[in-house]
Each structure stands twice: as C-alpha cells, then as structure tokens.
C-alpha positions as CSV (number, residue, x, y, z in Angstrom):
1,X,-21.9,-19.6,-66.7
2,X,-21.3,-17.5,-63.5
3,X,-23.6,-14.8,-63.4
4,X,-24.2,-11.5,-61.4
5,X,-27.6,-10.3,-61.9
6,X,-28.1,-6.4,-60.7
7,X,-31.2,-5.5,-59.3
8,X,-32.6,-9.0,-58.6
9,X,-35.0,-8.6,-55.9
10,X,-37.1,-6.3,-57.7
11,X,-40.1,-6.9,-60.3
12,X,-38.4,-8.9,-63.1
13,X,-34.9,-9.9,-61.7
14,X,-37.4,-11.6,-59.2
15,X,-38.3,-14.0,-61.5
16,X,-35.6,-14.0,-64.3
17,X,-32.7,-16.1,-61.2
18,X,-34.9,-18.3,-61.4
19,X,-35.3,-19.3,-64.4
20,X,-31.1,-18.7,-65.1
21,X,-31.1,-21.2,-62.0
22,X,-33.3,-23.9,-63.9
23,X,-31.0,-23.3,-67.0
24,X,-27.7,-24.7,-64.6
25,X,-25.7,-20.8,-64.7
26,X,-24.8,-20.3,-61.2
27,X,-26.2,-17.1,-60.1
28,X,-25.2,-14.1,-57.9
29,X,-26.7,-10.5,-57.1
30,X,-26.0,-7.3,-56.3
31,X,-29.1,-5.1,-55.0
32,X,-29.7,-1.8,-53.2
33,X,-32.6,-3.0,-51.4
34,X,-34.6,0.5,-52.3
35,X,-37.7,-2.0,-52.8
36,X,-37.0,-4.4,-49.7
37,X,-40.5,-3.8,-48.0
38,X,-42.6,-4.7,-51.3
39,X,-42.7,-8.4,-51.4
40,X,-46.1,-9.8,-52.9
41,X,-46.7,-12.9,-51.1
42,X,-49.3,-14.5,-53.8
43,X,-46.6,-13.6,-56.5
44,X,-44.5,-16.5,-54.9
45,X,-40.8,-16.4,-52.6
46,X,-37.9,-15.0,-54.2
47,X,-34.8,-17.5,-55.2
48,X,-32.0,-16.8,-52.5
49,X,-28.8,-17.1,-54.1
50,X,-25.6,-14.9,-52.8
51,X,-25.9,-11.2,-53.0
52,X,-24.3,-8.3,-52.1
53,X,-26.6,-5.1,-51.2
54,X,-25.0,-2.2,-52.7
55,X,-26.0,0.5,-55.4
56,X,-24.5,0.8,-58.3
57,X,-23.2,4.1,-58.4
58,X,-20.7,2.4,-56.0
59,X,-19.8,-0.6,-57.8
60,X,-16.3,-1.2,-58.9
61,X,-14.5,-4.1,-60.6
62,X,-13.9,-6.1,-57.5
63,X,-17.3,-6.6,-56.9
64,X,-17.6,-8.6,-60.5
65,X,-14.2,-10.1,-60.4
66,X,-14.9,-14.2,-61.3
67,X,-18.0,-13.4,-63.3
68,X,-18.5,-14.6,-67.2
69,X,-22.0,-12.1,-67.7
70,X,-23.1,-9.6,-65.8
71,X,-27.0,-8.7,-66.7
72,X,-28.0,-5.1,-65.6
73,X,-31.6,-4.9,-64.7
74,X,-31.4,-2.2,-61.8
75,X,-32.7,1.4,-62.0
76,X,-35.4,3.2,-61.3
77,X,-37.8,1.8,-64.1
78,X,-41.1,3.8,-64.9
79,X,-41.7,7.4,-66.6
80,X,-43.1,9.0,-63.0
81,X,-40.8,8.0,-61.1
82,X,-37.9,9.0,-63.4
83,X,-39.8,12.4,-63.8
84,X,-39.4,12.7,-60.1
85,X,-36.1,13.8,-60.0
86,X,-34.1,13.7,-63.4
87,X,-30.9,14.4,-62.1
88,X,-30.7,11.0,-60.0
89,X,-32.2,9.2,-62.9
90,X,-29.3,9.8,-64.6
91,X,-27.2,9.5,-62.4
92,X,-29.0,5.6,-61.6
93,X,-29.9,4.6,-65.2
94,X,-27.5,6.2,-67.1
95,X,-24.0,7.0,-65.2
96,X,-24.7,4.1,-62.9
97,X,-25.2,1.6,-65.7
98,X,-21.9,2.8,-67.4
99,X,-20.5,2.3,-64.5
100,X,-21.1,-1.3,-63.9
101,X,-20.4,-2.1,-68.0
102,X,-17.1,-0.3,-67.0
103,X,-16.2,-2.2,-63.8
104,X,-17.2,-5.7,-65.5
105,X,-15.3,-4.8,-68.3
106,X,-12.2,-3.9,-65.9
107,X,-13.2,-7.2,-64.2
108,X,-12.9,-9.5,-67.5
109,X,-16.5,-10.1,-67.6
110,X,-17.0,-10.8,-71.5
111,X,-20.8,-10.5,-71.7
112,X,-22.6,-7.3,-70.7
113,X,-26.8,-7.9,-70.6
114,X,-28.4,-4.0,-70.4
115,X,-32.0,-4.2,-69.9
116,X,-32.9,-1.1,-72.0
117,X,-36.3,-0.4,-73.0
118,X,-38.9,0.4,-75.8
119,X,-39.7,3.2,-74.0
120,X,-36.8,4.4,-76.1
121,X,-38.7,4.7,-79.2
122,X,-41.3,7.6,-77.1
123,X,-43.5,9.5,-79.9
124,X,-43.1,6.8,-83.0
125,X,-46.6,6.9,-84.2
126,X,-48.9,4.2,-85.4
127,X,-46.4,2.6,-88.2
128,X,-44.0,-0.4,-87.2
129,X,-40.3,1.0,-85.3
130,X,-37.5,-2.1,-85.5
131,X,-33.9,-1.3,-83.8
132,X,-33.0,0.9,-86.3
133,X,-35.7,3.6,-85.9
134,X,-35.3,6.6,-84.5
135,X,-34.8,7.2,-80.9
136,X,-37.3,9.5,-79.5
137,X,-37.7,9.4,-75.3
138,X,-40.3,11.5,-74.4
139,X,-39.2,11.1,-70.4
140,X,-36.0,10.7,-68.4
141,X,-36.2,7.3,-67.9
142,X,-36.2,7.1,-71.9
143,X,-33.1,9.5,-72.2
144,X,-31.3,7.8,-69.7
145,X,-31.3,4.5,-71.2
146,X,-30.7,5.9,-74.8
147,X,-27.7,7.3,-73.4
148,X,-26.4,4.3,-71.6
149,X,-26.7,2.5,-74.8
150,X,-24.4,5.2,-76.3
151,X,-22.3,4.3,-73.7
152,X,-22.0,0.9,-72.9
153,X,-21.8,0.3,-76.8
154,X,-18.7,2.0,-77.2
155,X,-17.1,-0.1,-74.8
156,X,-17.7,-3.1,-77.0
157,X,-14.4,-4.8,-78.1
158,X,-13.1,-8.8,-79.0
159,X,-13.0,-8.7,-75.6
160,X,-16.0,-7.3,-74.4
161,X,-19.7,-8.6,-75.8
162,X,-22.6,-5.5,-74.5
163,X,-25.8,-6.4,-75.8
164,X,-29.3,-4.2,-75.8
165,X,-32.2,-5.7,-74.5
166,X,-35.3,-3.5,-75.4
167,X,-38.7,-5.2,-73.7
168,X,-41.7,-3.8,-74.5
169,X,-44.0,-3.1,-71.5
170,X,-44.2,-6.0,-68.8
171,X,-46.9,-7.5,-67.2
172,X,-47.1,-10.6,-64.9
173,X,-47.0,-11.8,-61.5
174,X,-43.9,-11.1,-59.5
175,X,-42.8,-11.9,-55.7
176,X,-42.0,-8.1,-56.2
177,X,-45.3,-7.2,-58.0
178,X,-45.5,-3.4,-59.2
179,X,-49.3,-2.3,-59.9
180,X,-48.3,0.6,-61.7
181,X,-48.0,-0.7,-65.0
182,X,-50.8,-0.7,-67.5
183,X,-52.4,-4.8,-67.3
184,X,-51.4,-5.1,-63.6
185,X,-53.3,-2.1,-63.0
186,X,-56.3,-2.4,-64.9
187,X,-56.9,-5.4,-63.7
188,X,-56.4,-4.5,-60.2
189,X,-59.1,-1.9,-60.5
190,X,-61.5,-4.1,-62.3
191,X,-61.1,-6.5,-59.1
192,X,-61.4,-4.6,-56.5
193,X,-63.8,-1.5,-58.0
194,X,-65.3,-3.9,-60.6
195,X,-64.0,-0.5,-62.6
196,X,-61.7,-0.3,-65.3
197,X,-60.3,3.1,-64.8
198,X,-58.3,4.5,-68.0
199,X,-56.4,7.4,-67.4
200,X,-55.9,8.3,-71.0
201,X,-58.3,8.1,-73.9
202,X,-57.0,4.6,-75.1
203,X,-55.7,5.6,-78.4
204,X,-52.0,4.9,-77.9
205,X,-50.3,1.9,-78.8
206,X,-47.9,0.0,-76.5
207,X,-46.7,-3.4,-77.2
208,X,-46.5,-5.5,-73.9
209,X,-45.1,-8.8,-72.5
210,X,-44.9,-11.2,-69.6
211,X,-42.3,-11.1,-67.6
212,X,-41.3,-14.4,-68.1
213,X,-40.5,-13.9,-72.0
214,X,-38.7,-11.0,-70.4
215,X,-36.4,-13.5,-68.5
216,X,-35.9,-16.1,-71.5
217,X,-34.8,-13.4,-73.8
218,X,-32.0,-12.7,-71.6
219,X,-31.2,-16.4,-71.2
220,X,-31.3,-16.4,-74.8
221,X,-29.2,-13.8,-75.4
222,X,-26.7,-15.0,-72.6
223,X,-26.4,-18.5,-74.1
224,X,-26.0,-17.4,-77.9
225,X,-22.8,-17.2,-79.9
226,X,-21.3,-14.0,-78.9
227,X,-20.6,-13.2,-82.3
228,X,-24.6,-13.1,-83.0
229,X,-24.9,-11.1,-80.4
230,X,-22.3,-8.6,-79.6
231,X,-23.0,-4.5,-79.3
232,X,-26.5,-5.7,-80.8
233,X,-30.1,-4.4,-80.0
234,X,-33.0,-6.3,-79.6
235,X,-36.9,-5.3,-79.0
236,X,-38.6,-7.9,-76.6
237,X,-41.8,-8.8,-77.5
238,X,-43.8,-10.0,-80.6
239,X,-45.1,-7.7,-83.0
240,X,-48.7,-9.3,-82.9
241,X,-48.9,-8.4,-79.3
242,X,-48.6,-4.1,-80.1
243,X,-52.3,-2.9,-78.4
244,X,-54.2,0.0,-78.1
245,X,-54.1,0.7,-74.6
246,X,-58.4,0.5,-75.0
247,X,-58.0,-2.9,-76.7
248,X,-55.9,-4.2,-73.1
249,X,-58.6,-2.9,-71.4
250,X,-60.8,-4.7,-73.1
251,X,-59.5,-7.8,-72.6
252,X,-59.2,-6.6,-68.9
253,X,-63.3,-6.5,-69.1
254,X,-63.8,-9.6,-70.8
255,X,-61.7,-11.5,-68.2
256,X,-63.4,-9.9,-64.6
257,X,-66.8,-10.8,-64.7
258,X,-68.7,-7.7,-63.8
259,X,-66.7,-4.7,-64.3
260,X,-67.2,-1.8,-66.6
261,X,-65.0,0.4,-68.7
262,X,-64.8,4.6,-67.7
263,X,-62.6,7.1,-68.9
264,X,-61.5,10.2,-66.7
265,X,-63.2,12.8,-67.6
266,X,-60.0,14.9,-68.5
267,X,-58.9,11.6,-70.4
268,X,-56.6,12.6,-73.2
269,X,-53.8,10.8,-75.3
270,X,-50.8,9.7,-73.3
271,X,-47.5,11.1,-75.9
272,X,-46.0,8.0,-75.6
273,X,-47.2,5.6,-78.6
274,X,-45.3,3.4,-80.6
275,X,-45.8,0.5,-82.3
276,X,-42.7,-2.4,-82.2
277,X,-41.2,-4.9,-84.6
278,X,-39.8,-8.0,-82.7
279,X,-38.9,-9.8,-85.8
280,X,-35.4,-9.7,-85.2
281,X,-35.4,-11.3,-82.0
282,X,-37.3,-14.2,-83.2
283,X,-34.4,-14.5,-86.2
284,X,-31.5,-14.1,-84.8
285,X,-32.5,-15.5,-81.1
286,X,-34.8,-18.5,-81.9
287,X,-34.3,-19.9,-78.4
288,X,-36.2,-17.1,-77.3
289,X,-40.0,-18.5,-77.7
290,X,-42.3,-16.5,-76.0
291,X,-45.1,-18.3,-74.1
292,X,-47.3,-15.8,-73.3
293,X,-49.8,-13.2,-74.4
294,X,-52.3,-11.0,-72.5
295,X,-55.6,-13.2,-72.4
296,X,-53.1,-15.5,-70.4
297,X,-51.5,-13.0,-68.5
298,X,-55.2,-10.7,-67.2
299,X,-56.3,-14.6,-66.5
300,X,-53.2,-14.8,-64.4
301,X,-53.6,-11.8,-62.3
302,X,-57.3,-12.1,-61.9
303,X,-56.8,-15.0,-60.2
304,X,-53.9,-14.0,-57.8
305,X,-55.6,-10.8,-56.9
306,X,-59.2,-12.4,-56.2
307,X,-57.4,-15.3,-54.9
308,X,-55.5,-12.6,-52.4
309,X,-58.6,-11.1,-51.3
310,X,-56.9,-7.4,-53.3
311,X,-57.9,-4.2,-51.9
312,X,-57.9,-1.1,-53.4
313,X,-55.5,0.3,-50.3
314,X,-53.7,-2.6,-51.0
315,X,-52.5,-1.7,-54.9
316,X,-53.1,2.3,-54.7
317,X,-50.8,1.7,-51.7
318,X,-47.1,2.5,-51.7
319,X,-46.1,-0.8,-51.1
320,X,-46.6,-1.5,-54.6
321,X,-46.5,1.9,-56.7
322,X,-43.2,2.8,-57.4
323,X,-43.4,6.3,-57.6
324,X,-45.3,6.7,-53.8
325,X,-42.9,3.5,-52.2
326,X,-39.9,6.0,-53.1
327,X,-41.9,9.4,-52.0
328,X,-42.8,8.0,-48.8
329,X,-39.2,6.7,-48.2
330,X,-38.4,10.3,-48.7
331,X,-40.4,11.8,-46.6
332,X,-39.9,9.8,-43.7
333,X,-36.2,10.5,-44.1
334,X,-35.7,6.5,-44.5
335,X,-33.5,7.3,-47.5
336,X,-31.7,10.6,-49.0
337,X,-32.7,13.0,-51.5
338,X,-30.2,10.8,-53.7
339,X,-32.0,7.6,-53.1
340,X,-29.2,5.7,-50.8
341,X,-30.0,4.5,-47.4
342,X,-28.1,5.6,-44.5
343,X,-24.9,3.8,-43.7
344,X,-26.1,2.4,-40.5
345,X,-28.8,0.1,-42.5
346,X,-26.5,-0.9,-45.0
347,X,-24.5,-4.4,-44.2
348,X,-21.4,-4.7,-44.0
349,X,-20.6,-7.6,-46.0
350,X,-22.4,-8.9,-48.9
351,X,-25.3,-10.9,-47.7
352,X,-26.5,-15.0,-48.9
C-alpha cells in the first residue's frame, strides 16, 4: 500500500516507517517539525522517506491525493502538555485530526489509522475496561481524542474504513526518545541518580507497551480485511502487562544495579488508573503478536542510557521532556502561542 504517515519524526512514527518499510508499503510523511531539535542519537537514525512539513490544521485533500491509508499519529501527546493550553489541544488532537480523516476522505483514501489512546478510559478503577467501557478522560489530551473518535467515526462509510487504535502507555527506545513517560523515566533516574524517583504513591494501575507492538498493531490493522476492521476500536497492549505504577518501578530497581526506591514526600495517587483488556486485539488481529514486555524493555534502556553516558541535565532537559521542549519554544518566541513556526522557517515545498 501507499502510505502517508502524520507525525513521523516524532517518538513512535520514528520507529513505526520502519517497520511499514520492512513490510514492502511505500511510505510517505507529513510532519510539523515542532520536535525537530530532539533527536536521540543512541535511539538510532530515523528512516528518510518523502515528507512534507506542514501541520495539520492546514492539511487539505491535495496533500493525501494517491494515498490507499493514511495513519494519524500527530498531536501533542501527554496529559501536561495538553493541560498546557486546552484550547490548542483541541484544536491539534481533536479539530486537526478531523481534519485530516476529512481531507483523506475527500482524497479517496479508504483506510483511516487514528492513534487514540487508553488514556481515554481516565478514572476506571481497579476492574478490567475493554472498548466498550465507559469513556472517562480525566485531561485534555483524553477529551480530545474521545472526541475525534466521535468524529472520525461518523465519517465511516463503504467507502471510507476509520479505525481506533487505543495503545496503552509506551515505553522504548526511539531516535526521538521522550523521557517523560513513566519506564523511560524511571529508569533514567535510577541511572543517572541511582534513584528511583516516584512522583505518586504507586497505587495506580497503567497498562504499558513497547513501542514496537505499538507499530505492528498498526501494520496489523492496515493489512487486515477492512471488513474486520472498519469504524472499530482496539486497546493496544496485553492484559497481563496492566502494572501498578510501584510494581514498574520495581522492575526499574531490579534491573539498575544500585539504585533505591523514594517517594516524594507529598506523594499521592495520580487520578488516572485504569486497568485494560486487550483480548480483542489478539482475536480479531492475530497478526498483531506483541514481542515485548517491561523486563525486556527497562533491560533495553538501561543499556542505551549507561551506554550513552545519560545525565540528569541530559533527560530533565527540554530536549527530551515534552512539556519544557514546547515552553522553551515559547518563550524564545521560536514558535507562536498556537504552536506553528513562523513562515520564514517553514519550506516551501515538501521536503525528501
């Protein structure tokens, strides 16, 4: 297939062209280049296919004119930085995603890939949530991408095949590595501070996965029978791998020799716990086999970061926190208060 990939210089479309390269689809992307100044060298060089830097408030049909799928990872992707400014959240994750399901659609793209998230299931509790449950975002980026769904799904036709890809939270090594999510982060501090730092009391459960199982679920869900597929949700993940965010840590501790566990003396329970089923993804996609789980994927990091010679400037840095990268854009007037850069930085032609 010819596909367009949105956001694929950033932490996961990074690694999924790839992988859609090794599967023979002939791949293309569209970027803003908001995180063009975070490349992680030990994380490996990023694929260069054809690209066009744009955002994708500003996409229209031409740009996805030729195109069989179009997968839709770009948007500003953590709770904090969400939180920052809801208003452009929306606008990004929500109005901007409808907009690119609405311009492929124009274009006569048949297959529409959303990256959603399980962050849509917020406040769930401690008892098993499959794609049925409730919806219940406790942020803006959780709102933003239940309402994209909304969306995007009712734009589903014969012609037209959306499809919801909910992955848990990711871990992994990147070529555009964030430190600010929860197994990157611990074991950053436990490497460089021999410290593992929790900033909550541990009690929540999250359900992780590698970034890699993020990328073959799309490819599964890109190669499947549309007809399995079509205006469908699915959770990314497997449902053995739901943790206490203590029980990570742990893991964390038993993989950097040395280090100790310490909560934050104002430590309390982060509101966002839920508990995942992924059966449905290993029934109705079984060409989606996950290979990895979070012994592998600490191991992993450990050895990039020590490997690397990590500091602790180095990953409480904004190179590599989303959340200060986009504050110190801001500040230095590099980009707007909407988040686009300047016209004289953009190109003016899509770039290879």
């Amino acid at each position: 297939m010819k596909v367009l990939v949105t956001g694929h210089r950033g932490y996961i479309g990074s690694v999924m062209v790839p992988i859609l390269l090794q599967a023979g689809h002939a791949v293309q992307g569209l970027d803003s280049g908001l995180y063009r100044r975070c490349a992680y060298a030990p994380g490996g060089v990023s694929a260069q296919v054809p690209a066009q830097e744009k955002d994708i408030r500003d996409v229209r049909p031409s740009d996805l004119t030729g195109f069989d799928a179009v997968i839709h990872l770009a948007a500003l992707s953590n709770d904090p930085l969400s939180n920052l400014d809801p208003e452009v959240t929306y606008a990004i994750n929500h109005k901007g995603a409808v907009r690119v399901a609405t311009a492929a659609k124009a274009a006569g793209v048949t297959r529409f890939l959303f990256a959603s998230s399980c962050s849509n299931y917020g406040l769930s509790g401690a008892d098993l949530i499959d794609e049925n449950g409730a919806l219940n975002p406790v942020s803006a980026y959780g709102h933003s991408k239940v309402r994209a769904e909304h969306d995007i799904a009712a734009l589903g036709d014969a012609d037209f095949a959306p499809v919801f890809l909910r992955p848990a939270t990711a871990y992994g090594l990147s070529p555009m590595l964030r430190f600010d999510i929860v197994l990157n982060n611990l074991v950053a501090w436990a490497v460089t501070q021999n410290v593992i730092h929790m900033k909550s009391d541990g009690t929540p459960w999250r359900p992780i996965v590698h970034i890699r199982d993020i990328s073959s679920a799309f490819l599964a869900a890109l190669e499947a029978p549309s007809e399995r597929v079509h205006n469908q949700a699915f959770n990314v993940g497997q449902t053995e791998h739901n943790y206490q965010i203590r029980q990570i840590a742990e893991v964390v501790a038993a993989t950097v020799p040395g280090c100790r566990l310490e909560y934050a003396d104002d430590a309390g329970p982060d509101p966002r716990s839920y508990r995942v089923d992924f059966s449905k993804i290993a029934r109705v996609l079984p060409a989606f086999r996950p290979q990895w789980d979070v012994v592998a994927g600490a191991k992993e990091l450990f050895e990039a970061y020590t490997g690397s010679g990590l500091t602790l400037s180095d990953f409480e840095g904004p190179r590599y926190q989303r959340i200060s990268h986009i504050r110190q854009l801001l500040e230095t007037e590099t980009i707007d208060s909407s988040l686009r850069w300047p016209e004289a930085v953009l190109p003016a032609r899509a770039s290879a």
